[in-house]
N, CA, C and O of each residue as an XYZ file, in Angstrom:
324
protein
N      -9.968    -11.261     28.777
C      -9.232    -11.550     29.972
C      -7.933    -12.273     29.576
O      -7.873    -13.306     28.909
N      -6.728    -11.458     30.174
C      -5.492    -12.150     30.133
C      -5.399    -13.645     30.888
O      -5.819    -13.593     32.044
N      -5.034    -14.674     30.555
C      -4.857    -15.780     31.261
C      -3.466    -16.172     31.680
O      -3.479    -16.940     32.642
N      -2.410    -15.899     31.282
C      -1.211    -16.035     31.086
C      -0.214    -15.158     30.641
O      -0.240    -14.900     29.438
N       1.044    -14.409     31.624
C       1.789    -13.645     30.557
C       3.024    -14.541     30.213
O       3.500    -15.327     31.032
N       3.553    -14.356     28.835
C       4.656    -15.327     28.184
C       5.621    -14.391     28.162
O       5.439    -13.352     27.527
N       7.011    -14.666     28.987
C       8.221    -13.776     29.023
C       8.307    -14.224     27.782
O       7.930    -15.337     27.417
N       8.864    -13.277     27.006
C       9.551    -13.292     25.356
C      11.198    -12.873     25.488
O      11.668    -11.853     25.992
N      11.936    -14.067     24.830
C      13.168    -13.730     25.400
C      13.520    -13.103     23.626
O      12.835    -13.284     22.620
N      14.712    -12.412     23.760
C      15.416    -11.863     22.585
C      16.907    -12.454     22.573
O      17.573    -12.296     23.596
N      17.446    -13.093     21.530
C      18.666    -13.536     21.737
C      19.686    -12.958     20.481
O      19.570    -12.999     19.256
N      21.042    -12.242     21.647
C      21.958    -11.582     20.683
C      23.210    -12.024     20.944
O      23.784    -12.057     22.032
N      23.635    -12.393     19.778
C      25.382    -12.522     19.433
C      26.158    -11.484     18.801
O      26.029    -11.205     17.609
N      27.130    -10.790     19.743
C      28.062     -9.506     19.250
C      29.138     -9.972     18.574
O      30.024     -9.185     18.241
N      29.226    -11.480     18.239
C      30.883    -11.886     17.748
C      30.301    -13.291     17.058
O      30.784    -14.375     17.385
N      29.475    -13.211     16.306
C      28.951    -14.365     15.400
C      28.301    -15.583     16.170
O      27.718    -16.296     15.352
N      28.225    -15.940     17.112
C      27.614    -16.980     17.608
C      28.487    -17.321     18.623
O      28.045    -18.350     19.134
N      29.723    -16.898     19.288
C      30.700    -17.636     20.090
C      30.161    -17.209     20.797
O      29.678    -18.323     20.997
N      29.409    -16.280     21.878
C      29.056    -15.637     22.505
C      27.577    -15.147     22.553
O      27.281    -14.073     22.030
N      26.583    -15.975     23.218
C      25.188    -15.149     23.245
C      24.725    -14.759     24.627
O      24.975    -15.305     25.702
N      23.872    -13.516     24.318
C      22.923    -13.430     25.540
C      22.028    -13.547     25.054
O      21.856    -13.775     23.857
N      20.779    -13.336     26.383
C      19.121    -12.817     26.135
C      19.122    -12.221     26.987
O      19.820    -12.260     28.000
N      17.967    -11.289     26.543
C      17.219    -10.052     27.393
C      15.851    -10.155     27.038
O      15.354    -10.484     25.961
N      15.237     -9.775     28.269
C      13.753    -10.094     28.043
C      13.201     -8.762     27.048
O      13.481     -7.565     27.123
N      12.562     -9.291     26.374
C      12.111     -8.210     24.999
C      11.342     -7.146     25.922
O      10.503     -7.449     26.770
N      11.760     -5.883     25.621
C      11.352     -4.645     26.219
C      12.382     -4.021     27.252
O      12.256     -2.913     27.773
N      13.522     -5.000     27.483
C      14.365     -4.639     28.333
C      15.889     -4.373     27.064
O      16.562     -5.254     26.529
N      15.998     -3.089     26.942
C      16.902     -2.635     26.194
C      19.070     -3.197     26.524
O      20.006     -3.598     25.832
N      18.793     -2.821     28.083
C      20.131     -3.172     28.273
C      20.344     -3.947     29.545
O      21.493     -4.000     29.982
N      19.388     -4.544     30.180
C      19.475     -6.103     30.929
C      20.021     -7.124     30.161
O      19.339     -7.192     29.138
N      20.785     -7.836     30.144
C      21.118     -9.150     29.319
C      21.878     -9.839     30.387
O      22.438     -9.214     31.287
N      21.902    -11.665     30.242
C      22.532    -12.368     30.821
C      23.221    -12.958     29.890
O      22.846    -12.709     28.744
N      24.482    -13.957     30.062
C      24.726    -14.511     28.986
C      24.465    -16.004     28.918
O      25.061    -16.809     29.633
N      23.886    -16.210     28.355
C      23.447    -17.521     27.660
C      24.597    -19.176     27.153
O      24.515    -20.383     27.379
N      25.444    -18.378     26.488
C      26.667    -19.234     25.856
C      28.149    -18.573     25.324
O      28.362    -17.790     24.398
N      28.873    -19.069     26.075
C      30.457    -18.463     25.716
C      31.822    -19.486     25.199
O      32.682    -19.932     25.959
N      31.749    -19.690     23.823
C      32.927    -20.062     23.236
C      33.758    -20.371     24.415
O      34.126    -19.519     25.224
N      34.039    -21.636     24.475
C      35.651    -21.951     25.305
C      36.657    -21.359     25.375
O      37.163    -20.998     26.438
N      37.147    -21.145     24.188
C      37.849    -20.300     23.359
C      38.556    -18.581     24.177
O      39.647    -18.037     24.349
N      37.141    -18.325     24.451
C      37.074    -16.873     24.561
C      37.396    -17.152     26.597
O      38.157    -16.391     27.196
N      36.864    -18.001     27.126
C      36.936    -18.103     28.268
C      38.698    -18.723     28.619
O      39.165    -18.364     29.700
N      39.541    -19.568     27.754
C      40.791    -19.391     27.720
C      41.454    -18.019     27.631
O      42.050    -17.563     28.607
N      41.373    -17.437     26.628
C      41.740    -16.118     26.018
C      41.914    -15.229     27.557
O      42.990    -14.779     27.952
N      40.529    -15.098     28.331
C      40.225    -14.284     29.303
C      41.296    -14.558     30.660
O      42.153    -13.829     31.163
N      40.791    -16.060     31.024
C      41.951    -16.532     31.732
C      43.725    -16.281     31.522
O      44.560    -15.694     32.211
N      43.785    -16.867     30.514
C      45.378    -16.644     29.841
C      45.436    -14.751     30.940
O      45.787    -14.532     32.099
N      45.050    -14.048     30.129
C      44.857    -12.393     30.260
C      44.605    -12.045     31.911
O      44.481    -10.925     32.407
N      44.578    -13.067     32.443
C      44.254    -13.003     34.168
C      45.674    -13.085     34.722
O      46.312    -12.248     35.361
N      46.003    -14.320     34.308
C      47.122    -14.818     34.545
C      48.491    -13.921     34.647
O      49.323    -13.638     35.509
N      48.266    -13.669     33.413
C      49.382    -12.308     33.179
C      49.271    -11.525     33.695
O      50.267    -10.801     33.718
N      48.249    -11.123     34.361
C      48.336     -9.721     35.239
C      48.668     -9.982     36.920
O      48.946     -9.153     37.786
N      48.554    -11.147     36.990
C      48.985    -11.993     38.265
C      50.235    -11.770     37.977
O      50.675    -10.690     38.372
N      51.040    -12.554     37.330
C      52.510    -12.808     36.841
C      53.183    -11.221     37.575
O      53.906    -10.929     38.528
N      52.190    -10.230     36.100
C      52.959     -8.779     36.600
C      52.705     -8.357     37.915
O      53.655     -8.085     38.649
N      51.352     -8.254     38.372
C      51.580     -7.818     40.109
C      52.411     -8.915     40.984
O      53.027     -8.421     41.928
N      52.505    -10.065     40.849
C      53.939    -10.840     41.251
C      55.161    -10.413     41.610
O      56.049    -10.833     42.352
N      54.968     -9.260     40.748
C      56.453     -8.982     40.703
C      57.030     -8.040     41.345
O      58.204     -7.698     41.208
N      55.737     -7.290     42.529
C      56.119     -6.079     42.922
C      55.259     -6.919     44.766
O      54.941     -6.242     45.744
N      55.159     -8.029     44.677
C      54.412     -8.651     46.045
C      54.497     -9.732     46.253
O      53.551    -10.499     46.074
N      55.752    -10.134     46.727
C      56.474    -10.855     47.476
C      55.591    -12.049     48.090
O      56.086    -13.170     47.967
N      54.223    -11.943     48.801
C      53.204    -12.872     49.262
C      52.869    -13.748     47.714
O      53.421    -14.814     47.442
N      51.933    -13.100     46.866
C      51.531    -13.301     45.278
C      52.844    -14.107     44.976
O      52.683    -15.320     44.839
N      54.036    -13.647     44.860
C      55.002    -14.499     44.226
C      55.293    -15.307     44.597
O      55.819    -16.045     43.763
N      55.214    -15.994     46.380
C      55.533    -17.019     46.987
C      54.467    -17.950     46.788
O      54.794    -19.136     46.820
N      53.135    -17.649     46.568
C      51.730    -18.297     46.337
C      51.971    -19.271     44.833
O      51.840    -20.482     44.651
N      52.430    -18.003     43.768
C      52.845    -18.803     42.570
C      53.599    -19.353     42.727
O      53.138    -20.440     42.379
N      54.914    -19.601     43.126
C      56.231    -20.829     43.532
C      55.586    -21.720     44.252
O      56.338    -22.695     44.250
N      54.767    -21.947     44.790
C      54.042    -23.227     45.473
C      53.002    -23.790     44.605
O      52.957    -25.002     44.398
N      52.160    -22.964     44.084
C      51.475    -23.639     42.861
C      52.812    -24.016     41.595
O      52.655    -25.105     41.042
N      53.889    -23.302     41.204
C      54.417    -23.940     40.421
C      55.186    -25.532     40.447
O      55.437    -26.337     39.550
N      55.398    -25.537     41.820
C      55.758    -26.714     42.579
C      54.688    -27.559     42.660
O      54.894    -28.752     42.436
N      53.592    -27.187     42.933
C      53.005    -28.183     42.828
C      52.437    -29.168     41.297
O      52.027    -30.310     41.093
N      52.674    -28.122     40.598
C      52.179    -28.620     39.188
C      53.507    -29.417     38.503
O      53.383    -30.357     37.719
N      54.517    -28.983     38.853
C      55.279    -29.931     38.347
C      55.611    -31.063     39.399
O      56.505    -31.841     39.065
N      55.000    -31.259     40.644
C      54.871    -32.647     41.032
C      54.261    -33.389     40.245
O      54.835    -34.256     39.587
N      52.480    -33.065     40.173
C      51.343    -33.554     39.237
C      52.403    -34.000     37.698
O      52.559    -35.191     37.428
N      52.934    -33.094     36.971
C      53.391    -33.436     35.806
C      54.131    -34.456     35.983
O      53.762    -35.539     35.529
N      55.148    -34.356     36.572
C      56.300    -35.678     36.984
C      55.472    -36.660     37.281
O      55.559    -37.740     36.696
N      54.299    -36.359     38.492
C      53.760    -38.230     38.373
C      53.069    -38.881     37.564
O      52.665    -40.033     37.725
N      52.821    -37.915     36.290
C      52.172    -38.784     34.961
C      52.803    -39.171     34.062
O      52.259    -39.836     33.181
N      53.953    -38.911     34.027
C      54.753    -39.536     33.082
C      55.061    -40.889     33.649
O      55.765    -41.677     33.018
């Protein structure tokens, strides 16, 4: 008689350790991710950003949104100095 079943997790890194998931063993291509390098979550952002910047440039709303966040960040900057 079974008394207990024990999920068995499997843990994989595609880029040396900056990056892991698990998937429950028997599940080939379910995975969550577990841990993501800072690093890589800058990288991604940065790469967001820029594509904001470029659709900015063709939508007039988007570009007025960024001139108010840019305003606002260089308030914040000015009052820490």
């Amino acid at each position: 008689m079974i008394k207990s079943i024990e999920e068995i997790y499997i843990y994989e890194s595609p880029d040396g350790g900056k990056t892991v998931y698990r998937r429950l063993s028997g599940s080939p291509t379910a995975r969550e991710m577990v841990r993501e390098d800072p690093e890589c979550q800058y990288i991604e952002q940065w790469n967001y950003w820029r594509d904001i910047l470029k659709t900015a440039k063709n939508n007039t709303t988007l570009s007025d949104a960024i001139h108010k966040a840019e305003m606002i960040y260089n308030l914040i900057k000015n009052q820490s100095i």
